[in-house]
C-alpha positions in Angstrom: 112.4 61.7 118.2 109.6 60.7 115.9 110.6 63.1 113.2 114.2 62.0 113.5 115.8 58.8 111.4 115.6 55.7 113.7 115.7 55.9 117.2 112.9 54.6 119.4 109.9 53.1 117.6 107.8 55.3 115.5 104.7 52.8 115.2 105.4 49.3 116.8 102.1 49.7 118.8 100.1 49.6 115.6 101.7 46.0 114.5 101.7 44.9 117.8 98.1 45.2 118.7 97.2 43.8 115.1 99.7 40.3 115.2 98.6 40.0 119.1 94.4 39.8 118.2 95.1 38.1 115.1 96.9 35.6 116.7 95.3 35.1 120.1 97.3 37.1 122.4 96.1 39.4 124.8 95.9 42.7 123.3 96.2 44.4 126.8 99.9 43.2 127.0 100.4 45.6 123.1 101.9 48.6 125.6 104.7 46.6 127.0 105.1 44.7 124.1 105.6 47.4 121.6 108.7 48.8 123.7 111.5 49.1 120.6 114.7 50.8 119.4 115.0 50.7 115.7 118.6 51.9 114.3 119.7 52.6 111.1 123.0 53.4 109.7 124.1 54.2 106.2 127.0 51.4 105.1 128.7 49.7 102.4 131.0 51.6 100.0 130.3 54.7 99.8 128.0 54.3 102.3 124.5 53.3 100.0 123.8 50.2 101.3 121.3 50.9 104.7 121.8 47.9 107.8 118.8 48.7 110.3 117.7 46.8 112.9 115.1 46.7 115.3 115.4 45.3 119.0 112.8 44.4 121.6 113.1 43.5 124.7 110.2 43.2 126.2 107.5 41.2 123.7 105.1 39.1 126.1 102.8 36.4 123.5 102.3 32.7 123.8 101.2 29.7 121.5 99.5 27.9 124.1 96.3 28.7 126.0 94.1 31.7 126.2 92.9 33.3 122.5 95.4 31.0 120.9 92.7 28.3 121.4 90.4 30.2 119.3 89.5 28.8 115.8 90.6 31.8 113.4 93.0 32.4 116.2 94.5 28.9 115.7 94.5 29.3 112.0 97.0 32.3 112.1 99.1 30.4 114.3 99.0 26.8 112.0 100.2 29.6 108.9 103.0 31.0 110.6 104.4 27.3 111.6 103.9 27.6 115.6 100.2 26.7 116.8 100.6 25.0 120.4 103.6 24.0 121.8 106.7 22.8 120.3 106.8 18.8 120.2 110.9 19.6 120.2 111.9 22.3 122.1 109.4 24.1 124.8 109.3 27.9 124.0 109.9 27.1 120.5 106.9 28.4 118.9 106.7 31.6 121.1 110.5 32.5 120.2 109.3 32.2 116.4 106.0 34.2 116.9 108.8 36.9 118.6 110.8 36.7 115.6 107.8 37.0 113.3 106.6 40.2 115.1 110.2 41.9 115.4 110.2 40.9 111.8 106.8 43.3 111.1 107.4 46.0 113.2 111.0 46.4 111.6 109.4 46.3 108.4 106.7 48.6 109.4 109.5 50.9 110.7 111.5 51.1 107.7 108.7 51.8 105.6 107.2 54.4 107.6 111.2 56.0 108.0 111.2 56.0 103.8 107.7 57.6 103.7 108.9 60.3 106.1 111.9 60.7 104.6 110.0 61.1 101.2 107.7 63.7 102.4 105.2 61.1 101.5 103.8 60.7 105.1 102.5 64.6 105.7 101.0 64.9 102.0 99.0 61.6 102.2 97.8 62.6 105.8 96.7 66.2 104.4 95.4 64.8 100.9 93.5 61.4 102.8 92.8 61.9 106.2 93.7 65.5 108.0 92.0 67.5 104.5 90.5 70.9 106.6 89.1 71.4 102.5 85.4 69.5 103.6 85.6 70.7 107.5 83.3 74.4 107.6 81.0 71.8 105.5 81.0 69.1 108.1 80.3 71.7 111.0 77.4 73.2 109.5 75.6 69.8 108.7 75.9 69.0 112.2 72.8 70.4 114.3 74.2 71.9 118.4 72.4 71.4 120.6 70.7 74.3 123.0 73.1 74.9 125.6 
């Protein structure tokens, strides 16, 4: 599935886990929270135009309490408009923080589905990070140990 276009989520976890400790949440809850199906589908005339959306059920955060009380915490929070509870509705500010993170992870999806779809993913993981080019080097500049 990960190699497909859409389908279950390809990398929610990673903007899950960084929205939860930025804004106070507790980063254990990232596994549940990170459950997601992200479709696509080609529409429009001729169909150029792309409608994708991305739906999860299962996102677990707060405003109030815990890391939210935190100062830099609290600050990430005050930016995104729902620090604390809402003086209007109660839940208010969680359902926004929800929105805000379905809001990243879908954009996190989409650009990750274009950079696989542009071949751009595998060559900037074998030029950046997975290079084998320094690797006989590495291993001989390490010392073993006796065994």
């Amino acid at each position: 599935m990960a190699g497909s276009i859409g389908g279950f989520n390809a990398q929610a976890a990673n903007i899950v886990a960084a929205v939860y400790i930025a804004c106070g949440q507790d980063p254990g809850q990232t596994v549940g929270s990170s459950n997601c199906i992200t479709l696509m589908e080609a529409v429009g005339y001729k169909g150029e135009d792309l409608w994708i959306s991305c739906t999860m059920p299962s996102i677990e955060l707060g405003t109030v309490g815990g890391g939210t009380n935190l100062p830099p915490q609290q600050a990430c929070l005050q930016m995104l408009g729902v620090q604390g509870a809402s003086e209007h509705s109660p839940g208010e500010n969680a359902r926004t923080l929800a929105q805000v993170l379905c809001a990243a992870v879908l954009a996190g999806e989409l650009s990750l589905m274009a950079a696989l779809a542009a071949g751009h993913l595998v060559k900037s993981h074998l030029t950046l990070n997975r290079s084998k080019v320094h690797l006989p080097e590495m291993c001989e500049s390490s010392p073993r140990e006796p065994s």
